[in-house]
C-alpha positions as CSV (number, residue, x, y, z in Angstrom):
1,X,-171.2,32.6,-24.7
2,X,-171.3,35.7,-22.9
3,X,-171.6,39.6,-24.3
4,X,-171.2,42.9,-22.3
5,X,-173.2,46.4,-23.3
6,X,-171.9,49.6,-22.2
7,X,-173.6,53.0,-22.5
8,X,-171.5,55.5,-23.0
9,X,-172.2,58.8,-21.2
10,X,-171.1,61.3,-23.5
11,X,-173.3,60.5,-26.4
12,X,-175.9,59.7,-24.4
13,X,-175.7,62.8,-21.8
14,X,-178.3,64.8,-23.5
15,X,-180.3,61.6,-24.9
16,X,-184.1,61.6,-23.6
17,X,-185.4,58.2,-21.8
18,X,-186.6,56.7,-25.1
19,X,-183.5,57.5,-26.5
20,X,-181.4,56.0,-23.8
21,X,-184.0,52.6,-23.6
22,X,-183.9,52.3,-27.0
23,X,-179.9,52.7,-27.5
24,X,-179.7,49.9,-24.5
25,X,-182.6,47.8,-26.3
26,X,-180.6,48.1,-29.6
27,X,-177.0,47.3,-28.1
28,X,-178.3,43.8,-26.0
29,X,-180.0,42.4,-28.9
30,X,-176.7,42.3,-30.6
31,X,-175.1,40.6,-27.6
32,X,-178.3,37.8,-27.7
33,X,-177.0,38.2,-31.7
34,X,-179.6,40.1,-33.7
35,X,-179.0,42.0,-37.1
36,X,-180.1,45.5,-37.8
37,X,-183.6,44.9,-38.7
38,X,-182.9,48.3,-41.3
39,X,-180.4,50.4,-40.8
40,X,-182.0,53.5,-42.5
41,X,-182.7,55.9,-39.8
42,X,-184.9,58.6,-42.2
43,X,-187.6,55.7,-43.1
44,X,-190.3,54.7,-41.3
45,X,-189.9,53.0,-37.4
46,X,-190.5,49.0,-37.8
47,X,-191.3,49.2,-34.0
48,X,-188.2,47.3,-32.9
49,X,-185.0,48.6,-31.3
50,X,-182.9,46.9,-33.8
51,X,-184.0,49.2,-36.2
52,X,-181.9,52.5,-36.9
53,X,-184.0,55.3,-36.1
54,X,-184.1,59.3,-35.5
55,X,-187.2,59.0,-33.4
56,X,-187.0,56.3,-30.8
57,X,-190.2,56.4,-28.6
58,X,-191.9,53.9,-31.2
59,X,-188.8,51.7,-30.7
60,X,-187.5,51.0,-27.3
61,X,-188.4,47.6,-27.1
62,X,-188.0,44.3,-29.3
63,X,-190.3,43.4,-32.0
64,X,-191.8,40.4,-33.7
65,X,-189.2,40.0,-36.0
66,X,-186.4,39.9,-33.6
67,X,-188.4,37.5,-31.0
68,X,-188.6,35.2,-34.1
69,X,-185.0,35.2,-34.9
70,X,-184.1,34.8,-31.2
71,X,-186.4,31.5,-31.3
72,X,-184.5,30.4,-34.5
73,X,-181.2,30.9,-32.6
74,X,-181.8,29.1,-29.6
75,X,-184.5,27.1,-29.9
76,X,-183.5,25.0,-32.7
77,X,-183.4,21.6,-32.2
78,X,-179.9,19.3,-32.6
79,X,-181.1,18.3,-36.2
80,X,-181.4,21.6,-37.4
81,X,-179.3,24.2,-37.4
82,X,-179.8,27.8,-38.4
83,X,-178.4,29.3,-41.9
84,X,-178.7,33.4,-41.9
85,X,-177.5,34.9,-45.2
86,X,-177.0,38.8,-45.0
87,X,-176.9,41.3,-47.9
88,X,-176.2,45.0,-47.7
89,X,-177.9,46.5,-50.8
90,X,-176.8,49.5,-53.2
91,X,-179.6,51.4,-51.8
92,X,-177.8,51.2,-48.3
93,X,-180.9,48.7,-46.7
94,X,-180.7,45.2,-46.4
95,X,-181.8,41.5,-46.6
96,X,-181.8,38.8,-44.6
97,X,-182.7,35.4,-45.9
98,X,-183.4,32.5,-43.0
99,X,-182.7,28.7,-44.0
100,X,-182.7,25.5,-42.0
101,X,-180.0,22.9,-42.8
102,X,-180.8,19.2,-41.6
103,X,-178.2,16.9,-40.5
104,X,-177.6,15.1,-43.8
105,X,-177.4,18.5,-45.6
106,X,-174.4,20.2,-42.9
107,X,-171.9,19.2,-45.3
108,X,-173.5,20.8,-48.2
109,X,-174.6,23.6,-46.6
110,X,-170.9,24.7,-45.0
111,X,-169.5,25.3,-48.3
112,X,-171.5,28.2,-48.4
């Protein structure tokens, strides 16, 4: 597995330090895998820099939330594996609903 972030200069040329830590935050917790945590930039930060934002400085860094997905990723053991079910709602935010699946269930499960 492998992943690559680039920051590109021209958006970024007038971009403060929070701006540019959080952008770089935000683009390496995809490659690790992570979801937007929101993706409405006018609400209120979650302090985490998978969250869509207009006001970085409260979110250049990974939060709670995203450590606890990362542990579900990679931390599972071989009998369990990780189900993620993602749905964009009308209102434009979404949810995220996190399920385990044991061996005997895989079959089930993949028909999902």
């Amino acid at each position: 597995i492998s992943s690559v972030a680039k920051m590109n200069e021209y958006y970024l040329n007038k971009a403060d330090f929070d701006h540019r830590r959080f952008t770089m935050c935000h683009e390496i917790g995809h490659g690790f895998g992570l979801p937007h945590t929101d993706e409405n930039p006018y609400n209120k930060n979650l302090n985490d820099c998978l969250d869509y934002t207009d006001d970085p400085s409260s979110n250049v860094l990974p939060g709670e939330v995203n450590m606890i997905k990362l542990q579900e990723v990679y931390l599972a053991t071989e009998r369990e594996k990780r189900l993620l079910r993602r749905v964009e709602n009308k209102d434009g935010s979404v949810t995220e609903t996190i399920g385990w699946m044991i061996n005997e269930d895989k079959a089930e499960a993949s028909s999902l």
